[in-house]
C-alpha positions as a Markdown table, in Angstrom:
| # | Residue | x | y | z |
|---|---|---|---|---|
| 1 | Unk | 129.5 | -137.4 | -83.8 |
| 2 | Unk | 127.5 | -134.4 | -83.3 |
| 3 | Unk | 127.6 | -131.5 | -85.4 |
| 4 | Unk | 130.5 | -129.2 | -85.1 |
| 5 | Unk | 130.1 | -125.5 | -85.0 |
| 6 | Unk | 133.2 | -124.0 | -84.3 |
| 7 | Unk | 137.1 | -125.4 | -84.3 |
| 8 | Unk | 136.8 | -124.5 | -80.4 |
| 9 | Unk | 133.8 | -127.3 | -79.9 |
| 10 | Unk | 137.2 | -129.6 | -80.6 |
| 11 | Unk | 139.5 | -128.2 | -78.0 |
| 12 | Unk | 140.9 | -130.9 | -76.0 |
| 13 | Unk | 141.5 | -128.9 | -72.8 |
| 14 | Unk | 145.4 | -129.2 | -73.1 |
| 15 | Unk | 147.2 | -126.3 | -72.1 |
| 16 | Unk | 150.5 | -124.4 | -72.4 |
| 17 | Unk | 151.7 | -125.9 | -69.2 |
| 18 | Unk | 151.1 | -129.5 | -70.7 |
| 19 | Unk | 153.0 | -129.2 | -73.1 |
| 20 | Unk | 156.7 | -130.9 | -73.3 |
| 21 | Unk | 158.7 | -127.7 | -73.6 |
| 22 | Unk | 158.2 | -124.1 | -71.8 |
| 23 | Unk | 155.4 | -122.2 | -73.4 |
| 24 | Unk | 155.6 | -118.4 | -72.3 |
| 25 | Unk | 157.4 | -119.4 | -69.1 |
| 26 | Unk | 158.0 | -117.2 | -66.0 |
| 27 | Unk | 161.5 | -116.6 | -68.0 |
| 28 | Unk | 160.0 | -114.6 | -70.8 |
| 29 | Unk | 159.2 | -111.1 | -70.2 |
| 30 | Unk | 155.2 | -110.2 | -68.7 |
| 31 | Unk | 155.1 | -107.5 | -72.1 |
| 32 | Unk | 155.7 | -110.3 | -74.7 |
| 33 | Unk | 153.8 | -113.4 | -72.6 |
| 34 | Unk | 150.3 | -111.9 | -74.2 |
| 35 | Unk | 151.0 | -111.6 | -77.6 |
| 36 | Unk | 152.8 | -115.7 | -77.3 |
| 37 | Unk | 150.0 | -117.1 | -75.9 |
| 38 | Unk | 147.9 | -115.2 | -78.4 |
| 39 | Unk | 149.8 | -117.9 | -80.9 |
| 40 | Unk | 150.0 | -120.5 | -78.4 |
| 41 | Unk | 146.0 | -120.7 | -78.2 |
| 42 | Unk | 145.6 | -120.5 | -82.0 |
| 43 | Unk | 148.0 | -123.0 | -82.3 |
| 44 | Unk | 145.9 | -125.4 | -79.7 |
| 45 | Unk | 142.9 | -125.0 | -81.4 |
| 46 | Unk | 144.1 | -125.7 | -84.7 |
| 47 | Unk | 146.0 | -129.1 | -83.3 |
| 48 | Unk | 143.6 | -130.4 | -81.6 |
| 49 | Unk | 141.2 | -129.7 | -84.8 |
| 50 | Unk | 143.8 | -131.7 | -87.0 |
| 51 | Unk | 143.7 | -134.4 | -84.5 |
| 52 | Unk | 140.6 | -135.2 | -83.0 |
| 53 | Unk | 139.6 | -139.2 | -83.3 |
| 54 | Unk | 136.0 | -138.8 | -84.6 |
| 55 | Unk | 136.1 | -135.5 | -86.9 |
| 56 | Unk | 135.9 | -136.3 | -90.0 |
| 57 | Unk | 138.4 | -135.3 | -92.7 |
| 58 | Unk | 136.1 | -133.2 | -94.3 |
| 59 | Unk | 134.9 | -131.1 | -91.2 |
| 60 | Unk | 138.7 | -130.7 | -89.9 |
| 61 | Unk | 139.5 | -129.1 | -93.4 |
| 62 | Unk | 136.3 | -127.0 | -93.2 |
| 63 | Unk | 137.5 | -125.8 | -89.7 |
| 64 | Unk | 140.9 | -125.1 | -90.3 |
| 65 | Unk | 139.7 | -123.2 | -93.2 |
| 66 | Unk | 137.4 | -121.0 | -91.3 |
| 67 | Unk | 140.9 | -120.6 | -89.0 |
| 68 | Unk | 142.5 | -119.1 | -92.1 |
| 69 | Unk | 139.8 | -117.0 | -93.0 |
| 70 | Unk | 139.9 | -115.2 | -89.5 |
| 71 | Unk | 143.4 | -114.7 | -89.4 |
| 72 | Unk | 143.5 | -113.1 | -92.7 |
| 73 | Unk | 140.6 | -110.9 | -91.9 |
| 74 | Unk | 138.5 | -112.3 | -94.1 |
| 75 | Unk | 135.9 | -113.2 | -91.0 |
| 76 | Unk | 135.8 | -112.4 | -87.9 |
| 77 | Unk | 134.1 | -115.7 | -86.4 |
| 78 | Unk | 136.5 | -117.5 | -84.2 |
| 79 | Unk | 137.9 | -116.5 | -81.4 |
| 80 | Unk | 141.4 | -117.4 | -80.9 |
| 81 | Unk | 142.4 | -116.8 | -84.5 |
| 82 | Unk | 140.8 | -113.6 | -84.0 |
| 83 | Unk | 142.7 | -112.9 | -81.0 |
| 84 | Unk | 145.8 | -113.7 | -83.0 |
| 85 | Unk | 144.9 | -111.4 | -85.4 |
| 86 | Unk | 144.2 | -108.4 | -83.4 |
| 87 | Unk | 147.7 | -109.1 | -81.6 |
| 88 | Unk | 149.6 | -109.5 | -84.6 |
| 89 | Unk | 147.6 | -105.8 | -85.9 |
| 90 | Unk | 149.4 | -104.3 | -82.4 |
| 91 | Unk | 153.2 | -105.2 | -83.1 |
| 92 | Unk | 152.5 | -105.0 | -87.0 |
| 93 | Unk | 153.3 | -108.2 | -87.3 |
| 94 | Unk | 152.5 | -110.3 | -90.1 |
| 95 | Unk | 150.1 | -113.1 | -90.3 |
| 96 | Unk | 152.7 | -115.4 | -92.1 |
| 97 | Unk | 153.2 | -117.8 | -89.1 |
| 98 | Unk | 150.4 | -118.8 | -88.5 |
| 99 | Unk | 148.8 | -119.7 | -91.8 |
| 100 | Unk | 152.2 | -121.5 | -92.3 |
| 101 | Unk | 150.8 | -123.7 | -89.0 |
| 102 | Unk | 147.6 | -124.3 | -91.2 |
| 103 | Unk | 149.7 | -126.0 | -93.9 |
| 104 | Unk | 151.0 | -128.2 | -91.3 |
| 105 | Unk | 147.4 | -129.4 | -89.7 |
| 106 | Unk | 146.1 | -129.5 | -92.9 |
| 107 | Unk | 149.0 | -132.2 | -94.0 |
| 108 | Unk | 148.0 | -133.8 | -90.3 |
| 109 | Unk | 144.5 | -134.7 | -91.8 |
| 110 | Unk | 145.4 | -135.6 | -95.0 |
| 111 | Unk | 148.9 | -137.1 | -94.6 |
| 112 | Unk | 149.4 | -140.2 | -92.5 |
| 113 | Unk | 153.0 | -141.8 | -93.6 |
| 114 | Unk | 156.1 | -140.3 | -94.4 |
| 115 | Unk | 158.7 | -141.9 | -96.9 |
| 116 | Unk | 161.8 | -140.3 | -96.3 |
| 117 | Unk | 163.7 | -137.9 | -93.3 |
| 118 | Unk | 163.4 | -135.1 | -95.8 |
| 119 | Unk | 159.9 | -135.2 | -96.1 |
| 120 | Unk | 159.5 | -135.1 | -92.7 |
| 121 | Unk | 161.8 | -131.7 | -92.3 |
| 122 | Unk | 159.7 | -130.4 | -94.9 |
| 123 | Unk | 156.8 | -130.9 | -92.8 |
| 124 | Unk | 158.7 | -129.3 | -89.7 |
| 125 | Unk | 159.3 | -126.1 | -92.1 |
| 126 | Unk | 155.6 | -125.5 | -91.2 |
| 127 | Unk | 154.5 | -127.8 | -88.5 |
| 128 | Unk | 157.8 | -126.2 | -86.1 |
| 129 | Unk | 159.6 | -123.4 | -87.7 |
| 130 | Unk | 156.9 | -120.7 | -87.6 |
| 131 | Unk | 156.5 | -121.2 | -83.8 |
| 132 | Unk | 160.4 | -119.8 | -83.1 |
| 133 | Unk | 160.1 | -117.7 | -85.9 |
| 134 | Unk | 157.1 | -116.1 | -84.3 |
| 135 | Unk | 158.5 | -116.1 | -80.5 |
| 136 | Unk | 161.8 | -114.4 | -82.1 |
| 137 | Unk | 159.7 | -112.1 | -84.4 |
| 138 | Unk | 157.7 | -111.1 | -81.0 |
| 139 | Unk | 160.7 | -110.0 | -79.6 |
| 140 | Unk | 162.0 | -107.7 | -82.2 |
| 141 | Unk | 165.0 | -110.3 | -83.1 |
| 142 | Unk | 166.5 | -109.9 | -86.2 |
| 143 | Unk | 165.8 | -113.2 | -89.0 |
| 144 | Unk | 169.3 | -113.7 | -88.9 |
| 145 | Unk | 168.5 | -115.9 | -86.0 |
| 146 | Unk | 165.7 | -117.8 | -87.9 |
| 147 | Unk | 168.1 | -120.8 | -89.4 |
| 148 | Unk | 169.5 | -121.9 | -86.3 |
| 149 | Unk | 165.6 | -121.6 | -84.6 |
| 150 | Unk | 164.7 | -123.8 | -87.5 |
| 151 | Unk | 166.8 | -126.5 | -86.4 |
| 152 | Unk | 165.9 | -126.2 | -82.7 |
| 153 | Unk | 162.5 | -126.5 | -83.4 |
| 154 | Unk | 162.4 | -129.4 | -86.0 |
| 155 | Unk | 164.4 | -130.8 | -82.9 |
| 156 | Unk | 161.8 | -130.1 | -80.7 |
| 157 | Unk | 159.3 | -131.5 | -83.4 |
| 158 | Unk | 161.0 | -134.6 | -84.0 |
| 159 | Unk | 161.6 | -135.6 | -80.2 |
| 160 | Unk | 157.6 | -135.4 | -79.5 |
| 161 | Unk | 157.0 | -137.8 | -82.6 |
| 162 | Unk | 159.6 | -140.3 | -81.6 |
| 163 | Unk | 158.1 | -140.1 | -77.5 |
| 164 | Unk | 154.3 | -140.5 | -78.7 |
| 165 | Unk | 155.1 | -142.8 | -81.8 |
| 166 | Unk | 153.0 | -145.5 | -80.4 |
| 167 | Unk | 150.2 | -143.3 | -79.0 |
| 168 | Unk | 150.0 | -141.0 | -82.4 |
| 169 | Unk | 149.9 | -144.7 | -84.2 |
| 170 | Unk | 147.3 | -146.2 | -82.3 |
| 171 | Unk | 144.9 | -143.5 | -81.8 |
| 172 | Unk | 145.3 | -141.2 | -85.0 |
| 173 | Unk | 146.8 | -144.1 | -87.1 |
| 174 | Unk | 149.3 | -141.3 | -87.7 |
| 175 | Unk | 153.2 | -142.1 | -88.3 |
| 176 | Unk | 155.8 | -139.6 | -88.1 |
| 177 | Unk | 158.9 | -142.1 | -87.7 |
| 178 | Unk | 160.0 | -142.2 | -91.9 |
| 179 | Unk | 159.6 | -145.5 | -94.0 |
| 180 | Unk | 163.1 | -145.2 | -95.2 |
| 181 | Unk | 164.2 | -145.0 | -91.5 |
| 182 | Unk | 162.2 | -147.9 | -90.6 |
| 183 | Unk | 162.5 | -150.4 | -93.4 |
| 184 | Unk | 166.5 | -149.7 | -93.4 |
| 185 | Unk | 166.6 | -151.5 | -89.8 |
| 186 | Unk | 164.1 | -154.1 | -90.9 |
| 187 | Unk | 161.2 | -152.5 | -88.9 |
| 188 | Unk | 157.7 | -151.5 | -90.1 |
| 189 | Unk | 155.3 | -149.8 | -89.3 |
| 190 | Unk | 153.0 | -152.8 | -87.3 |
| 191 | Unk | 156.0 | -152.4 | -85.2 |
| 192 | Unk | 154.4 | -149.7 | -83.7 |
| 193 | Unk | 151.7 | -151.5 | -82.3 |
| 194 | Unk | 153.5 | -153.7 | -79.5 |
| 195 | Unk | 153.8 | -152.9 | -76.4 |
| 196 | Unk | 157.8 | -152.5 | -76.5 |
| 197 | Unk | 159.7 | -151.7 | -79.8 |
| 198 | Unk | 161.4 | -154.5 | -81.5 |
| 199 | Unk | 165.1 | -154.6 | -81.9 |
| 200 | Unk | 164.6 | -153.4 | -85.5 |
| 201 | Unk | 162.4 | -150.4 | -84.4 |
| 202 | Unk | 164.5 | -149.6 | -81.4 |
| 203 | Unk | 167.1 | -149.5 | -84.0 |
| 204 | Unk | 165.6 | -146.7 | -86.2 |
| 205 | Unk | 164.3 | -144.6 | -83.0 |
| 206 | Unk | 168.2 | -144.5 | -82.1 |
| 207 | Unk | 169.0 | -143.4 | -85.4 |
| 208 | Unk | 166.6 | -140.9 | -85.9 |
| 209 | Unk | 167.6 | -139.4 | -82.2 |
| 210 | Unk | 170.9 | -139.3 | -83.7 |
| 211 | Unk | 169.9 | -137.4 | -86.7 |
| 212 | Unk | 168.1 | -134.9 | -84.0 |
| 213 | Unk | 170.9 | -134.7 | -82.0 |
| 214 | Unk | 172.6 | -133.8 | -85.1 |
| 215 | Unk | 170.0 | -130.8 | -85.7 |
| 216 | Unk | 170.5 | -130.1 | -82.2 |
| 217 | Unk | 174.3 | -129.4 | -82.9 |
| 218 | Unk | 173.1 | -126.9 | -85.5 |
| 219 | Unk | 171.0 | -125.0 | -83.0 |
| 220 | Unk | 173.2 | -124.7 | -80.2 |
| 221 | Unk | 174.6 | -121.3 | -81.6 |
| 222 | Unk | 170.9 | -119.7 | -81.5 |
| 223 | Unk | 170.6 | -118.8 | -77.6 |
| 224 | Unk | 174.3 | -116.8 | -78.3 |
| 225 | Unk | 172.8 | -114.4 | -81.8 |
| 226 | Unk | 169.1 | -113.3 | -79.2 |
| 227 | Unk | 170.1 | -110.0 | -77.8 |
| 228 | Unk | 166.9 | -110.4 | -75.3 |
| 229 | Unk | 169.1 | -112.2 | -72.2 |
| 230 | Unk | 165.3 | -113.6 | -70.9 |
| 231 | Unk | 164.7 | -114.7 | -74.1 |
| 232 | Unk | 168.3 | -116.3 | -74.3 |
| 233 | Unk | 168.1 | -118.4 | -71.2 |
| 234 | Unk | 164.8 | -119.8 | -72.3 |
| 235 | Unk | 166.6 | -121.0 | -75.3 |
| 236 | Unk | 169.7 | -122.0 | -73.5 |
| 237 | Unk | 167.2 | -124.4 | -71.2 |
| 238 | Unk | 165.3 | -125.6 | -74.3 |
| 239 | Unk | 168.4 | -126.6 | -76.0 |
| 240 | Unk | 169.7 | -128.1 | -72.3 |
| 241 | Unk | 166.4 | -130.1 | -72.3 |
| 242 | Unk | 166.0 | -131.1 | -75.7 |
| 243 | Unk | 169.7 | -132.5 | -76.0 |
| 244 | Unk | 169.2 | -134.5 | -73.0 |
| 245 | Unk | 165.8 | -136.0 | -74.3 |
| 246 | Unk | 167.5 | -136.8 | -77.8 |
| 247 | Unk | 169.8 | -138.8 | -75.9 |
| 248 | Unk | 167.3 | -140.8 | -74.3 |
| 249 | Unk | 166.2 | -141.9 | -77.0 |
| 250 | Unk | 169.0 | -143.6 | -78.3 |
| 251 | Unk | 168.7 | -145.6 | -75.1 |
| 252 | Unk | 165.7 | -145.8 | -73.9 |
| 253 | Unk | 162.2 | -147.4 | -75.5 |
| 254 | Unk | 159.3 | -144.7 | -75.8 |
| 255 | Unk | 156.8 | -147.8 | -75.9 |
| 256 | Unk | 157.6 | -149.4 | -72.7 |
| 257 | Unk | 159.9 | -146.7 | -71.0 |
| 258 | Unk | 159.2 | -143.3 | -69.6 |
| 259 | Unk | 161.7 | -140.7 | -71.7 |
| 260 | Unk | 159.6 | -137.6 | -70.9 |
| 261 | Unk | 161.1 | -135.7 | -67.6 |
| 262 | Unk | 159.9 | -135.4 | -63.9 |
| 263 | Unk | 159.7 | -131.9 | -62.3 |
| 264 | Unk | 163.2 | -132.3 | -60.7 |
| 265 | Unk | 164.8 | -133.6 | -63.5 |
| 266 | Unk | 163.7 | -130.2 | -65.3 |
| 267 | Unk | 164.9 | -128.3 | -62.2 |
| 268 | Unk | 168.0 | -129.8 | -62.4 |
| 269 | Unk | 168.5 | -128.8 | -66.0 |
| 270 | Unk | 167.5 | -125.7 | -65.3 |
| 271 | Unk | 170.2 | -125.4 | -62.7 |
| 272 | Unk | 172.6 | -126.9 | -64.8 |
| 273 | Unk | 171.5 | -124.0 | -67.7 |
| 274 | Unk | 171.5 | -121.4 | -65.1 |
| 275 | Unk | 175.3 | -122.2 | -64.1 |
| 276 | Unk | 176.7 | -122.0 | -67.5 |
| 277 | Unk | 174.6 | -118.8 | -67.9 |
| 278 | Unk | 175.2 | -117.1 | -65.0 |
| 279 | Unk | 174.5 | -113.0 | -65.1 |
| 280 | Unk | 172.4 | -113.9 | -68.5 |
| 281 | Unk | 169.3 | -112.3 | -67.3 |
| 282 | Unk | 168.9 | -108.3 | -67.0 |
C-alpha cells in the first residue's frame, strides 16, 4: 500500500454514532460530551490502526507507538492523541486509560487466537475496561464503581466479538470466540467461515452469551453506585440493551441472522429503561 504518514491516513470514517452502544449520547451532560469524545476519537484512530487489512504489522506497531508517545507528551505529532492529552491536562486526569487501550491494539496486531475465556478477559482488562473507567473518571465518580464497570464493559466487549465473529474472521483473520470454548462443542475455528454456524459453533456462541449474561449479572448493580442521575440512565440503558443482545445470542446465529437492533427496537428499550427509572434525571 502506499506509505503511511500518520495513524489518521488509516481512519476508517466510522463514527461515534456507528457504533453498537451510545457514545456521548444526548443523555450525558453537554460539559462532559467534550472531554468523551476526546477518548472516543483517540480510541477510533487507534482501532482502526490495529485493524486495517493491508497495514502491515510492522507499520501498525510503529503507529500505535507514535500514539503513545503523544499521549505521554513525549511528541506532539498527532492529532487526536494530542487532543486527548490536552483534555486529560484540563480535568487532571491521568493518561492511564488510554495507553491501557494501546496494549489492547497492540495485542490486536500481534495476537490472532485466543485459548481460553480467561485470556480473553484479560484482554478486555485493556481492550474494554479503561473506556468505563475513563467515562466514570470524567465524571468525578469514585473507583469504587470501577469493578462492576469492568464487567459491563467486558460485556459489551464480548457481545461485538460474538456479532462480528464471522466478519473479524474473514477480513482480519482475527478470532475472539476462545479455542477451549469452541473445541468443547466440537467446533473449530473453519467453522467460522460458512455462511451459518454449525450446530457445534451455534453451541459455543450460546455458551459464551451465557458466560456474558453472567458478567452482565455482575454489572447490573453499577447504574445504582453513579451519583450523576444522566450518567446513571445511560448505564441503566446500556445494561437494558446489552442484556437483551446477550440473549440473542443464545438464540439467534450472528452468521446468518441479524442480532444487532433497529432504531425502534432501541426506542423501545429506552422506554422500557426510562419506566423503571422514572425521575432518574435532574
Amino acid at each position: 500500500m502506499t506509505a503511511v504518514a500518520a495513524p489518521e491516513d488509516l481512519r476508517s470514517g466510522k463514527g461515534h454514532k456507528g457504533e453498537n452502544f451510545p457514545v456521548a449520547s444526548f443523555l450525558i451532560e453537554a460539559r462532559h460530551r467534550p472531554a468523551i469524545l476526546a477518548f472516543y476519537r483517540f480510541a477510533r484512530t487507534a482501532d482502526d490502526v490495529a485493524d486495517n487489512p493491508e497495514a502491515s504489522p510492522t507499520m501498525k506497531l510503529e503507529l500505535l507507538e507514535r500514539l503513545r508517545a503523544t499521549l505521554t507528551g513525549e511528541s506532539g505529532a498527532e492529532p487526536s492523541a494530542l487532543a486527548l492529552r490536552q483534555v486529560l491536562a484540563e480535568r487532571k486526569l491521568s493518561a492511564q486509560h488510554g495507553l491501557d487501550l494501546l496494549e489492547a491494539f497492540r495485542r490486536d496486531v500481534t495476537k490472532l487466537r485466543y485459548a481460553d475465556w480467561a485470556e480473553l478477559m484479560d484482554y478486555c482488562r485493556y481492550s474494554a475496561a479503561p473506556v468505563g473507567r475513563m467515562v466514570l473518571d470524567i465524571h468525578g465518580e469514585s473507583r469504587a464503581t470501577w469493578a462492576a464497570s469492568d464487567a459491563l464493559c467486558a460485556a459489551l466487549q464480548v457481545i461485538n466479538h460474538l456479532q462480528d465473529c464471522g466478519k473479524d474472521r474473514r477480513e482480519i483473520d482475527r478470532v475472539y470466540l476462545p479455542e477451549q470454548d469452541l473445541n468443547a462443542g466440537g467446533a473449530s475455528i473453519s467453522d467460522l467461515d460458512a455462511a451459518r454456524a454449525s450446530p457445534a459453533l451455534r453451541v459455543a456462541i450460546r455458551g459464551l452469551a451465557e458466560r456474558t449474561l453472567a458478567l452482565l449479572a455482575q454489572a447490573r448493580p453499577l447504574a445504582s453506585q453513579v451519583s450523576n442521575g444522566r450518567l446513571r440512565l445511560e448505564i441503566a440503558f446500556i445494561q437494558r440493551v446489552a442484556e437483551d443482545l446477550a440473549q440473542r445470542l443464545t438464540r439467534h446465529d450472528p452468521l446468518s441472522e441479524r442480532v444487532h437492533h433497529s432504531k425502534l427496537e432501541l426506542a423501545g428499550l429506552f422506554a422500557a429503561t426510562l419506566g423503571r427509572l422514572s425521575g432518574i434525571l435532574p
